[in-house]
KEKE-3310 file (N, C-alpha, C; in steps of 0.2 Angstrom, whole numbers, plus 5000, padded with zeros to 4 digits):
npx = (4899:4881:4866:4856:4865:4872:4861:4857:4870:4870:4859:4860:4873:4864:4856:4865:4872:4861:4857:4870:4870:4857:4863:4872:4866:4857:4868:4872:4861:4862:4871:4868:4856:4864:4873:4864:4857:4870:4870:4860:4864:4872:4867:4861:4852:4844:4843:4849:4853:4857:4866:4868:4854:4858:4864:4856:4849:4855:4859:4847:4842:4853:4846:4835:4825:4817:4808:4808:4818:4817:4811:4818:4830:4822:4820:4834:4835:4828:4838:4848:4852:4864:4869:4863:4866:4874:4865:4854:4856:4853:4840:4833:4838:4830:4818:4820:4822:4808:4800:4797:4798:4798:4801:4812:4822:4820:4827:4838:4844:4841:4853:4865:4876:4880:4890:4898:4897:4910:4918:4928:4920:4907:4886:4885:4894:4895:4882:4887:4896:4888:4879:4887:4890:4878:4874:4887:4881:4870:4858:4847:4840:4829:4828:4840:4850:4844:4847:4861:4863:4855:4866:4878:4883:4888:4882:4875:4875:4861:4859:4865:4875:4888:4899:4902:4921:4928:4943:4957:4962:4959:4949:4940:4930:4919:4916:4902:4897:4909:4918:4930:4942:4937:4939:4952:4948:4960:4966:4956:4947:4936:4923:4914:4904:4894:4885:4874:4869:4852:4854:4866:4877:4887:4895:4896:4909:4914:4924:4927:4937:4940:4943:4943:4938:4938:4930:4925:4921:4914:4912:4904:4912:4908:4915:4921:4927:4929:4939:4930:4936:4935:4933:4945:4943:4930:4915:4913:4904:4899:4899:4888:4893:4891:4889:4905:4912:4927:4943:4941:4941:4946:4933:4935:4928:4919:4914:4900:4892:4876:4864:4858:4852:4841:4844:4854:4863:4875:4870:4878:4883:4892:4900:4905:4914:4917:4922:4920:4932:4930:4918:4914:4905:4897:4899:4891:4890:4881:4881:4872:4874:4877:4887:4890:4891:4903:4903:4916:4917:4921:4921:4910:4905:4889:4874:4874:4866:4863:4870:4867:4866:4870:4869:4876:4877)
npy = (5163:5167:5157:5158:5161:5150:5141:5146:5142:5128:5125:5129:5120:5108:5109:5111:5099:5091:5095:5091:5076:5074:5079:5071:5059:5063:5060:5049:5042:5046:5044:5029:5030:5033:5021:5012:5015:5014:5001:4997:5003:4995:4983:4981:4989:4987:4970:4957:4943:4927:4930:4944:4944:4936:4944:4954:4949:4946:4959:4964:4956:4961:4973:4970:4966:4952:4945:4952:4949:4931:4934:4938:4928:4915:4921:4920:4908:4903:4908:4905:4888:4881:4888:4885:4879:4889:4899:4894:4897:4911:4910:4903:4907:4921:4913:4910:4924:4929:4920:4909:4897:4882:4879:4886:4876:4864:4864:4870:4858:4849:4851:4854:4848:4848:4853:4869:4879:4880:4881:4878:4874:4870:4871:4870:4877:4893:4897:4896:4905:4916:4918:4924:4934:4943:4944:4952:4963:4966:4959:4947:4933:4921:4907:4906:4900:4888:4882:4881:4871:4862:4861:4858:4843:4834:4822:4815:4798:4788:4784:4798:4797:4798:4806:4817:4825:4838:4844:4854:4852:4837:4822:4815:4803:4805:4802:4810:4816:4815:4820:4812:4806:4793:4786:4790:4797:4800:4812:4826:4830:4836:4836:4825:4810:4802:4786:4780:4764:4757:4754:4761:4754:4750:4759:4767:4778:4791:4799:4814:4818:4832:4824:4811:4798:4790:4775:4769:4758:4753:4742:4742:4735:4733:4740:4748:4753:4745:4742:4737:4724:4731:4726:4731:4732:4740:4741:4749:4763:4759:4770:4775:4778:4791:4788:4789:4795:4801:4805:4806:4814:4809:4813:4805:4801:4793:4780:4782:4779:4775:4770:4760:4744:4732:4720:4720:4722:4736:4748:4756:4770:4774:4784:4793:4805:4811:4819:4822:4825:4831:4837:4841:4838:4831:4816:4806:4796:4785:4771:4757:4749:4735:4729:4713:4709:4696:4686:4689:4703:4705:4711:4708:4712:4711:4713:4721:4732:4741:4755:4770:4786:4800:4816:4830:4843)
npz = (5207:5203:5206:5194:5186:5185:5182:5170:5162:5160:5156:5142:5141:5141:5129:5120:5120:5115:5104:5095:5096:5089:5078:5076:5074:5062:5053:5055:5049:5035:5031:5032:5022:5010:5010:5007:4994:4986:4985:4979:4967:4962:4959:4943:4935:4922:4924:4912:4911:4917:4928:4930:4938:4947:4955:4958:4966:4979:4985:4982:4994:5003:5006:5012:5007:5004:4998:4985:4981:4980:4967:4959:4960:4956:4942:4938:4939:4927:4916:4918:4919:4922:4932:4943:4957:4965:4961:4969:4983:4986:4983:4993:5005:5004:5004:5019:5026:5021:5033:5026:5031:5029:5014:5012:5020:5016:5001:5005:5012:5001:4993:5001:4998:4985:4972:4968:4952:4942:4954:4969:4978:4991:4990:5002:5011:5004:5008:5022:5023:5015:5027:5037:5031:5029:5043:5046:5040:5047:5045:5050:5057:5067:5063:5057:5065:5067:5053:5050:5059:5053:5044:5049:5047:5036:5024:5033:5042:5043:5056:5063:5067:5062:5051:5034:5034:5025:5029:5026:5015:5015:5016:5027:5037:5051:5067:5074:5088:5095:5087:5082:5071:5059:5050:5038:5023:5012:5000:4996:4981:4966:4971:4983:4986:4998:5001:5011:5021:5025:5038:5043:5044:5032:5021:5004:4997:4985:4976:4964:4953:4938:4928:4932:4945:4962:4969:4986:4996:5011:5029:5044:5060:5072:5078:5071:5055:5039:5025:5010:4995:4979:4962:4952:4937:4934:4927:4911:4902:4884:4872:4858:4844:4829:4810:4802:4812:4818:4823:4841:4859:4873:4885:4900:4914:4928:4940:4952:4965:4968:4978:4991:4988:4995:4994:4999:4990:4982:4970:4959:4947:4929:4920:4904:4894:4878:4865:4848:4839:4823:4822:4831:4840:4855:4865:4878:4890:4899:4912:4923:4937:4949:4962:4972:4986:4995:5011:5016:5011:4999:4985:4970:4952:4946:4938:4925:4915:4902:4890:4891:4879:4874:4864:4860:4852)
capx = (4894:4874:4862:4854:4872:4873:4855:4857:4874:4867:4851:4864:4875:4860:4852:4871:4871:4854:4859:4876:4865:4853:4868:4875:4860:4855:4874:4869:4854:4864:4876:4862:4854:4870:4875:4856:4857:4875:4870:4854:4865:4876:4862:4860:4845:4838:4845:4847:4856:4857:4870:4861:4849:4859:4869:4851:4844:4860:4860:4839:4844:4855:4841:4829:4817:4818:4801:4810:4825:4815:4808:4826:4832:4818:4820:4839:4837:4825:4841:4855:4849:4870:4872:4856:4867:4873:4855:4849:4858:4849:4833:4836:4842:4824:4813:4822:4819:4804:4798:4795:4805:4799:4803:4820:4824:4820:4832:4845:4845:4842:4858:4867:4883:4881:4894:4896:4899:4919:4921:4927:4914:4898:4882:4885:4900:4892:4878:4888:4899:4884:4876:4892:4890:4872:4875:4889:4877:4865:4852:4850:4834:4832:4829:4847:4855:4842:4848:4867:4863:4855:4868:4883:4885:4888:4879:4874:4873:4853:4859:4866:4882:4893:4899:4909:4920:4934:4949:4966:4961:4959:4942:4939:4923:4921:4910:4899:4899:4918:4925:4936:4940:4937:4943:4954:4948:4962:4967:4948:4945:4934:4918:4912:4898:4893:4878:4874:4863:4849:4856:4872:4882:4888:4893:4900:4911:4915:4926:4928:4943:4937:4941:4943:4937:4937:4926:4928:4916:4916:4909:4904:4913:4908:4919:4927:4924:4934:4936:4929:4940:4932:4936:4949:4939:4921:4912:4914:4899:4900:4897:4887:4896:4888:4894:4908:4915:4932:4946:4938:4945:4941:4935:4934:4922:4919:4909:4897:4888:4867:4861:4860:4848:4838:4847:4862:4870:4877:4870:4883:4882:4898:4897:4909:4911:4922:4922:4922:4934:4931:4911:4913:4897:4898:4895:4891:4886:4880:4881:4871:4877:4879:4892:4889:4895:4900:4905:4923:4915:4924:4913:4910:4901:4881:4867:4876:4865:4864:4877:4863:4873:4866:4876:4876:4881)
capy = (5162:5166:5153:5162:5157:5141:5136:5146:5138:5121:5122:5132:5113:5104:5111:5110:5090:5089:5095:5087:5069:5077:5080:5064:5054:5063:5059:5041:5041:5047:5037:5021:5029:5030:5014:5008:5018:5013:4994:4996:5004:4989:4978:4982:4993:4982:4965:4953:4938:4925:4933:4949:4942:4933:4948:4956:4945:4946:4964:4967:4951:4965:4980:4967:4964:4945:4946:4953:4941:4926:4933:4938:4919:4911:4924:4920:4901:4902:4911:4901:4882:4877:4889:4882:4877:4895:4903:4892:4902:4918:4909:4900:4914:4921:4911:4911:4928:4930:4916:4902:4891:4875:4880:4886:4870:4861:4868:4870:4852:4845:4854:4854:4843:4851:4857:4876:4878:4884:4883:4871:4878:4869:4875:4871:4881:4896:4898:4900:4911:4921:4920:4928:4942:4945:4945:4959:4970:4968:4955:4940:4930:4916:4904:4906:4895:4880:4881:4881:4866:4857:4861:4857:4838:4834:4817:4811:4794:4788:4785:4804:4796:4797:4812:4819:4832:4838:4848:4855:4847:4830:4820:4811:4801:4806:4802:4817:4817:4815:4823:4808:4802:4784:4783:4795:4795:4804:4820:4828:4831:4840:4833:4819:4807:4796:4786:4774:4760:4761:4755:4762:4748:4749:4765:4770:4784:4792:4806:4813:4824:4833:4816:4802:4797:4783:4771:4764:4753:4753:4740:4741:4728:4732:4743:4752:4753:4738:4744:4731:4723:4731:4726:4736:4733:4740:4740:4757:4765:4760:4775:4775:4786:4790:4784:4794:4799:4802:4807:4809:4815:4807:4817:4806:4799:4787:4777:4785:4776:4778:4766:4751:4737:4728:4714:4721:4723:4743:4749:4762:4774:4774:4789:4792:4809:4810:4824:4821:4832:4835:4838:4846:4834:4828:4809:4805:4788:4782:4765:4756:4741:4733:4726:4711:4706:4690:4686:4692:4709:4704:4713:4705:4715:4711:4718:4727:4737:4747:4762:4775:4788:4806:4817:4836:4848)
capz = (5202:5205:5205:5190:5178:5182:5180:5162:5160:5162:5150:5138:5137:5138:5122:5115:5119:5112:5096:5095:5096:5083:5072:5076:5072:5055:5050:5053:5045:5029:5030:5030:5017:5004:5008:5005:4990:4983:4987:4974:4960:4961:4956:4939:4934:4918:4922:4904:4910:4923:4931:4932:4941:4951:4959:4959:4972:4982:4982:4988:5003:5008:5006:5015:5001:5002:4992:4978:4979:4978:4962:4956:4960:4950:4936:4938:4936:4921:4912:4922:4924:4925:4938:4946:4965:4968:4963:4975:4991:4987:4984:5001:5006:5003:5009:5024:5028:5022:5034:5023:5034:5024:5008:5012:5023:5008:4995:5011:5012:4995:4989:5004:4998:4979:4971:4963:4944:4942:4962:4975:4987:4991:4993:5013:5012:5004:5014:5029:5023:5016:5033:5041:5027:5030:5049:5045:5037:5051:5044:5053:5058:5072:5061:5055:5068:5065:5046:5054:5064:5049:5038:5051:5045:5028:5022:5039:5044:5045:5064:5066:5071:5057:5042:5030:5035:5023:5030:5025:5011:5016:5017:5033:5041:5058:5074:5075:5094:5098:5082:5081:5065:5060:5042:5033:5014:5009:4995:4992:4974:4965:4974:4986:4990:5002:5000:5017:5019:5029:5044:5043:5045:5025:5016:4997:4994:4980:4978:4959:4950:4933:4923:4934:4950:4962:4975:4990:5001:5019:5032:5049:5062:5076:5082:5064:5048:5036:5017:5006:4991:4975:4958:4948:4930:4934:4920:4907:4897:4877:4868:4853:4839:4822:4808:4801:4816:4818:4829:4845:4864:4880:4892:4905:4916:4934:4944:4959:4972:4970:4982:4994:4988:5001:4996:5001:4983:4979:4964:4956:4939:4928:4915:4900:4889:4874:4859:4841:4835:4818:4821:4839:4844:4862:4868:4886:4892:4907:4913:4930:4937:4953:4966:4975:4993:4999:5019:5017:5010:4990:4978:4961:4945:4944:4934:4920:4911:4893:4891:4888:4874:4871:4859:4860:4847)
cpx = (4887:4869:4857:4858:4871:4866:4855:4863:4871:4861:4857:4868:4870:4856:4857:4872:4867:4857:4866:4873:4861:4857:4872:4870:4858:4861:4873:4866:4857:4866:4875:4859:4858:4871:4868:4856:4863:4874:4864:4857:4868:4873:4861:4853:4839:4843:4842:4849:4856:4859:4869:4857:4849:4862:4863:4850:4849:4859:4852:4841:4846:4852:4838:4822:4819:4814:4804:4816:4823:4812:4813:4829:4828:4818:4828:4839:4832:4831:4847:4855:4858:4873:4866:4859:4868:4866:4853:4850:4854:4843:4831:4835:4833:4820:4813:4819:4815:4796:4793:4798:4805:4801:4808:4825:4823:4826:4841:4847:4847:4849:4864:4877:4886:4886:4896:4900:4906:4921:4922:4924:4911:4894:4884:4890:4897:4886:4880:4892:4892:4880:4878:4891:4884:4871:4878:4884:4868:4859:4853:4842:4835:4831:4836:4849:4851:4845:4856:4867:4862:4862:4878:4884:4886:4887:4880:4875:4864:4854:4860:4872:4889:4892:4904:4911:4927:4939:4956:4965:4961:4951:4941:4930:4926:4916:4908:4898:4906:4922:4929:4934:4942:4937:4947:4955:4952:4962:4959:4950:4940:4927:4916:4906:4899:4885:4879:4868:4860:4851:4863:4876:4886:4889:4899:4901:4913:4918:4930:4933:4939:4938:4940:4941:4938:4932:4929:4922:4918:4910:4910:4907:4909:4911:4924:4922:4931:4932:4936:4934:4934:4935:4940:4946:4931:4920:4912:4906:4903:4896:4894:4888:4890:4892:4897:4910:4923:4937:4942:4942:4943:4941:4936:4927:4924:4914:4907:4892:4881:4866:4862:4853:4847:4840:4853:4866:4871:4876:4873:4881:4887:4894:4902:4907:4915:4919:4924:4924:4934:4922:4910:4907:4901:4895:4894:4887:4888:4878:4878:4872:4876:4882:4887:4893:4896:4904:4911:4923:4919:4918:4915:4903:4894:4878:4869:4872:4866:4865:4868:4866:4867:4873:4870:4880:4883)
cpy = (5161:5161:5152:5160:5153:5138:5141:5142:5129:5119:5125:5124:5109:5103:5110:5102:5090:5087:5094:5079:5069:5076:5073:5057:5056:5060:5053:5038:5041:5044:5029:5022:5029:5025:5010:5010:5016:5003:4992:5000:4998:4985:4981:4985:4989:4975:4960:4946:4936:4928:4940:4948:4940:4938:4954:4956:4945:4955:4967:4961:4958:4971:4977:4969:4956:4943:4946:4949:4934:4926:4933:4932:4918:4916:4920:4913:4899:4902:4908:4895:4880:4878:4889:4883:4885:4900:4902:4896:4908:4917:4906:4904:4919:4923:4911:4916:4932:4925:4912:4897:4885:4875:4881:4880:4866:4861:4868:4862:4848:4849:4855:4852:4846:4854:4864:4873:4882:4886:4877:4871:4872:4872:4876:4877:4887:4900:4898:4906:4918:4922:4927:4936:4945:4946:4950:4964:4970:4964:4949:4940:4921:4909:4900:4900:4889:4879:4877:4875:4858:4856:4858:4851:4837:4828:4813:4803:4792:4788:4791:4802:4799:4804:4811:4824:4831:4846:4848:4851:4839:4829:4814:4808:4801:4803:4807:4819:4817:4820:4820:4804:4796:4782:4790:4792:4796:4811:4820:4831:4836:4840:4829:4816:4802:4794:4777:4769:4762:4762:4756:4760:4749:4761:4767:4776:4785:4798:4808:4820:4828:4829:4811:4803:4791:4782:4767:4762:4752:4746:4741:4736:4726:4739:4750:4749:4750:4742:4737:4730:4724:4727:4732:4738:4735:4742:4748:4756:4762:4764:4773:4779:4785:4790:4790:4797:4796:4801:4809:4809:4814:4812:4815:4803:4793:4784:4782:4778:4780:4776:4761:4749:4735:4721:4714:4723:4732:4744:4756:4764:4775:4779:4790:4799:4808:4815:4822:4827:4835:4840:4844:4843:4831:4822:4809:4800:4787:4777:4764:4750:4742:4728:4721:4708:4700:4690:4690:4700:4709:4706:4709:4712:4709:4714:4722:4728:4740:4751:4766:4782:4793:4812:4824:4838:4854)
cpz = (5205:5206:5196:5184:5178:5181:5171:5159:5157:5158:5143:5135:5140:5131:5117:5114:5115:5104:5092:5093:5091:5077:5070:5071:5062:5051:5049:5049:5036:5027:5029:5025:5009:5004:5006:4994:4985:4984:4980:4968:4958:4958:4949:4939:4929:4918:4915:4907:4918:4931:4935:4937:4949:4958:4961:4968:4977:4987:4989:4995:5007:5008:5009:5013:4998:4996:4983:4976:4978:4972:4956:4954:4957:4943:4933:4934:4931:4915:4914:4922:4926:4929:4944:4955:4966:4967:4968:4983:4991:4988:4991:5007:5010:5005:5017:5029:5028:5023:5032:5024:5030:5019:5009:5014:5019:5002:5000:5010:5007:4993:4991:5001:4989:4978:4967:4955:4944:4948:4966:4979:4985:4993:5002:5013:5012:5005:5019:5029:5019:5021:5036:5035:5029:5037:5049:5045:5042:5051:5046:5054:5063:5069:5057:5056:5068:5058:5049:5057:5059:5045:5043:5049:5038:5027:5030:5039:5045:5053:5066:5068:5066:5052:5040:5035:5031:5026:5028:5017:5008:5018:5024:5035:5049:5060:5075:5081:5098:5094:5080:5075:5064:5052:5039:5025:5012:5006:4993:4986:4971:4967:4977:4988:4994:5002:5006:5016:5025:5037:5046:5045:5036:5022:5010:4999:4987:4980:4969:4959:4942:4928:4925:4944:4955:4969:4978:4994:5008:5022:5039:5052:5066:5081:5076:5061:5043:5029:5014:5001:4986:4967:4955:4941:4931:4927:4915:4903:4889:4873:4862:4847:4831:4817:4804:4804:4818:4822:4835:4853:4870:4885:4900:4908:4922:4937:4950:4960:4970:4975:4984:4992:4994:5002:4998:4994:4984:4972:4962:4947:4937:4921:4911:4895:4886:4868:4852:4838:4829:4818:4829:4843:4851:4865:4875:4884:4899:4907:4921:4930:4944:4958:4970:4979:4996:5006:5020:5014:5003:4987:4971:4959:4946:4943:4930:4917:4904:4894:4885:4886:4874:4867:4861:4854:4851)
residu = (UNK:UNK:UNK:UNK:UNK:UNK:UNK:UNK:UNK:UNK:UNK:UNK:UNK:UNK:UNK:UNK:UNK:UNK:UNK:UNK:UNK:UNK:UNK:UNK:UNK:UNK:UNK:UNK:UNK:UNK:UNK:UNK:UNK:UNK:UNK:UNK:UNK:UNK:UNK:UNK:UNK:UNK:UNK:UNK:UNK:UNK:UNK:UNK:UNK:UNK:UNK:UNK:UNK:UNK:UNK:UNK:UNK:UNK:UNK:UNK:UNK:UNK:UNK:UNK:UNK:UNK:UNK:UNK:UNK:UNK:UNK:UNK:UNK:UNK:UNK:UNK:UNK:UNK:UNK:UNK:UNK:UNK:UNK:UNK:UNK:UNK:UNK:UNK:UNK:UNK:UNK:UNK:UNK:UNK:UNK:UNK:UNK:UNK:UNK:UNK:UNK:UNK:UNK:UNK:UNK:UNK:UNK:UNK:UNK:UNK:UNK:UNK:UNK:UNK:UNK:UNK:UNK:UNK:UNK:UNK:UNK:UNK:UNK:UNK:UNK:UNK:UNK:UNK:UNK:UNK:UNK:UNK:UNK:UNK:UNK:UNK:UNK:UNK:UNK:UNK:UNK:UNK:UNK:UNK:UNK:UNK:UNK:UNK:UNK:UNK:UNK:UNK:UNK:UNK:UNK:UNK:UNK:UNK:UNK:UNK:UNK:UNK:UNK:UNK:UNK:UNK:UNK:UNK:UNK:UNK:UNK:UNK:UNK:UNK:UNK:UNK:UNK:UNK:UNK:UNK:UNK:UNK:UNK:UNK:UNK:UNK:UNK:UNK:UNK:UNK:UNK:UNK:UNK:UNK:UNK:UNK:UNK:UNK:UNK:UNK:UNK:UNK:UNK:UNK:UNK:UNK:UNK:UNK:UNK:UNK:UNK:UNK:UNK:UNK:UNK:UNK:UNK:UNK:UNK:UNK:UNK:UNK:UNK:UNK:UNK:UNK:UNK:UNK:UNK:UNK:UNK:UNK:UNK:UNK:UNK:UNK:UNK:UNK:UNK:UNK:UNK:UNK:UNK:UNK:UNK:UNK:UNK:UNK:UNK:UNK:UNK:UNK:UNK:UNK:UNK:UNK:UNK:UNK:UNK:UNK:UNK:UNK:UNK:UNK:UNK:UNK:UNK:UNK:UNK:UNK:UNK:UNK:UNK:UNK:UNK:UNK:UNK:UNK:UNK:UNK:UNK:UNK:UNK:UNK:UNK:UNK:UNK:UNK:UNK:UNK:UNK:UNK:UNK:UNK:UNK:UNK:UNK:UNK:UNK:UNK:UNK:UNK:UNK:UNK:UNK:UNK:UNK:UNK:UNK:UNK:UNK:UNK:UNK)
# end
């Protein structure tokens, strides 16, 4: 073979590479812009309803038009307010990538332990799993993993030492440095708080089912956390009915943990619904009282309060 073949052989498969690569690439290209294009039919064309709205702003996140997703999520939750926590992910979501780290970090935080409407998730929950989806599809920002780092404890301790964490469906407070757990709360429910005092020596749970819940009080020793001795009869809201009301069906209702007092006392909220079934009107009452501790960590009932009643049709 000549010198003359092989330098035409050799430009011959380099121009075939070329356009091999060319072909490759356009195929690419086409295939980014279908799925860009099969991702924006998805969203609805004239969104009417919350939901609408909400699967919008989902939708552009993942065409990276955060812009248009935080206008989505605030349209969403003018027409949604009950599905107010999952809105908040998108809008979060957002700000997020369209570096408004304070305003996202805001919303991330305050909502953090929220629980979704007809889901066991929490917001923490579904913001990491829509992280991992939006990391999928290529969209990621370095501000991500500060989110991920805020969002890794669930109701901190003020020291940083102490969280929730629920596995296997069991609720545990651990030591956030070792892992090791230092109380198991038990079977998790349909929701939990913890609300600590300031200097986390003291902290209320509270972990609710869809009718009934319960409280527990913890003290530091030294060394562990001792559950206090609460009473059995805490105090229930008294409904205000109207007159001529009838059969009515309890829905249910329990104590949560607000706050610690400077005096030390625990001020808790007891709520109470109940349906009048001939009128279909709905009672809810909420009651604020609080527990006082003496040496041996014994709670007694103080500051019972007036059952404030609002009636819904």
């Amino acid at each position: 073979m000549n010198l003359r073949w092989m330098s035409a052989l050799l430009a011959m498969t380099t121009a075939l590479s070329i356009c091999f690569a060319a072909n490759l690439l356009a195929e690419e290209a086409a295939d980014s812009n279908a799925a860009v294009e099969d991702t924006k039919k998805a969203g609805k064309l004239d969104p009417k309803t919350g939901e609408d709205y909400l699967e919008l702003a989902w939708n552009q996140l993942l065409n990276r038009q955060p812009r248009e997703a935080i206008a989505a999520s605030l349209k969403a939750l003018k027409l949604s307010p009950a599905n107010a926590v999952l809105i908040k992910t998108n809008l979060a979501h957002g700000y997020l990538l369209d570096n408004q780290f304070d305003k996202a970090k805001a919303i991330y935080l305050e909502n953090r332990d929220a629980v979704l409407l007809n889901d066991q998730r929490t917001f923490n929950e579904v913001v990491l799993d829509d992280f991992s989806e939006l990391e999928k599809a290529g969209i990621t920002h370095p501000d991500m993993e500060k989110i991920k780092a805020l969002l890794k404890f669930k109701f901190p301790s003020p020291d940083g030492r102490f969280s929730l964490r629920t596995k296997d469906g069991e609720v545990q407070l651990i030591e956030n440095d070792s892992d090791q757990v230092i109380v198991d709360l038990g079977e998790r429910w349909r929701w939990q708080v913890l609300v600590w005092s300031p200097d986390s020596k003291r902290v209320a749970y509270a972990n609710r089912g869809d009718k009934w819940g319960e409280v527990k009080v913890y003290f530091w020793n030294g060394s562990a956390f001792e559950e206090a001795t609460i009473p059995d009869d805490l105090p229930i809201p008294h409904l205000k009915f109207r007159k001529g009301t009838g059969s009515v069906k309890n829905y249910g209702g329990a104590a949560t943990p607000v706050r610690w007092l400077k005096s030390g006392d625990l001020e808790l909220s007891r709520d109470l619904m109940m349906l009048d079934r001939d009128s279909g009107a709905t009672y809810t009452g909420e009651l604020r009282f609080t527990l006082a501790f003496d040496a041996q960590h014994h709670a007694s009932v103080k500051n019972v309060g007036k059952t404030k009643t609002e009636v819904s049709e």
